[in-house]
Structure formats: structure tokens, C-alpha cells
N, C-alpha and C positions, 0 to 999 in steps of 0.2 A: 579625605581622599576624594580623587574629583570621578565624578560616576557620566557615563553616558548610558541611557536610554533610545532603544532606535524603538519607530514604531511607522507603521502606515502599508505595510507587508498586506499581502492577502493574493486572493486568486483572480486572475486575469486572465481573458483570451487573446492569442496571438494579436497583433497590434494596436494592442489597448497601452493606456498612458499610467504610470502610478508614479505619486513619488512620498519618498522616504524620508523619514526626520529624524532626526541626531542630536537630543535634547541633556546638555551640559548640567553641572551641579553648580557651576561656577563661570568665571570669565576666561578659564583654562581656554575651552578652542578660541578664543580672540586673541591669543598669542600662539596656540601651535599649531603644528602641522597637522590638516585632521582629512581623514583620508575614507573613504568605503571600500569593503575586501566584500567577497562572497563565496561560499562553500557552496558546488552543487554534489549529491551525491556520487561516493566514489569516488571524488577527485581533490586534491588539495587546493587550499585557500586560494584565492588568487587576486591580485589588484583591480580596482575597479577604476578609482579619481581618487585625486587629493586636491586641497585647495592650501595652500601656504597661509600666513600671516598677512602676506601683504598682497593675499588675492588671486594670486596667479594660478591658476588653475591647469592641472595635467589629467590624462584617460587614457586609460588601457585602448588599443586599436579596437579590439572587439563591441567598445561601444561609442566609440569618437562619433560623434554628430548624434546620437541618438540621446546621449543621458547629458547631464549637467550641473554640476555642483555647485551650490551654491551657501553663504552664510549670513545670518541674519545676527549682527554683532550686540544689537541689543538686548534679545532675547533668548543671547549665548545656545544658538543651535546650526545646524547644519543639515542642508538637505540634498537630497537627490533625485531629480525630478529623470525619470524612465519613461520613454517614448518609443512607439515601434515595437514593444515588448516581442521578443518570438524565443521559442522556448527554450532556447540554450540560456537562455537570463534566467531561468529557472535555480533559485540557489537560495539559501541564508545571507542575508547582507548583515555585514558589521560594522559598525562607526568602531572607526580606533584616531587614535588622537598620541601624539609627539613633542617633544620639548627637544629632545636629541637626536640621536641617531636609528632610535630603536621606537618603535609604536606599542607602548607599553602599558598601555590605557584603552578596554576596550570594550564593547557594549555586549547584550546576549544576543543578538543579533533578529535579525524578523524576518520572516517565509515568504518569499515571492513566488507564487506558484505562476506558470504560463502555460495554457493548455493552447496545444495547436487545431 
């Protein structure tokens, strides 16, 4: 079963840079759909980017221009590089990852703290 591991989370002051990695078991994200969600307290999941198979990359409004997905097909991972950080980015980030319609593969996610 294919496993993701996200890692690179930690605590940062408002418009500090972090980014996140999304480390595969296999070649699964080189063919799916693999995306970052985030939980901040209180509030439900919610989308962050995905980056397709064949690259093309989408972002939630709330952080268009700021973050940026990206995948590294050799070393079957995924990352997301956060800039600007200010504190409503403050959440659990999750690598989850797709073959159909549904994102049914998904990591334990890592703590972005953003202190204003």
C-alpha cells in the first residue's frame, strides 16, 4: 500500500518562508493526482494546490502567488514551498494523493505554526 509522509512543518514568524515535503513509498504521485489540504483549529479541511500528472498545477485563492507546488519525479515526492507565511496559514498540512475521483491516500500531516 503506497504511504506518504509529509515533513518540514515547524514554527515560523509572520512572513517567514517554510516549505513542506510529501515523501511517496513508491512511483504512485508520478502518475496521480497529489494535492496539499490543511486543518487549522476549529475549522474543516480545506484545499490548498494540487499538481496533476502532467504538471499543471492549481491553488486555493487564499494562497495564489504565495505558495507553490512542486514535484520531484525522481525521488517520487512532492513539495510545497510557503512564502509570506502570516497566520491564518497556521494549520496541519496533508499530502493526499489520487488515481480517481476521490483522494484516498493520505499522509499524517505536519504543524505549521505562524506566530504574528
Amino acid at each position: 500500500q503506497v504511504q506518504l509522509v509529509e515533513s518540514g512543518g515547524g514554527l515560523v514568524q509572520a512572513g517567514a518562508s517554510l516549505t513542506l515535503s510529501c515523501a511517496a513509498s513508491g512511483r504512485f504521485v508520478n502518475v496521480a493526482d497529489t494535492a496539499w489540504f490543511r486543518q487549522a483549529p476549529g475549522k474543516e479541511r480545506e484545499f490548498v494546490a494540487r499538481i496533476t500528472p502532467g504538471g499543471e498545477t492549481i491553488y486555493a485563492d487564499s494562497v495564489k502567488g504565495r505558495f507553490t507546488i512542486s514535484r520531484d519525479v525522481r525521488k517520487f515526492m512532492v513539495f510545497l514551498r510557503m512564502t509570506s507565511l502570516i497566520y491564518d496559514d497556521t494549520a496541519v498540512y496533508y499530502c493526499a494523493a489520487r488515481r480517481g475521483s476521490t483522494y484516498d491516500t493520505w499522509g499524517q500531516g505536519t504543524q505549521v505554526t505562524v506566530s504574528s
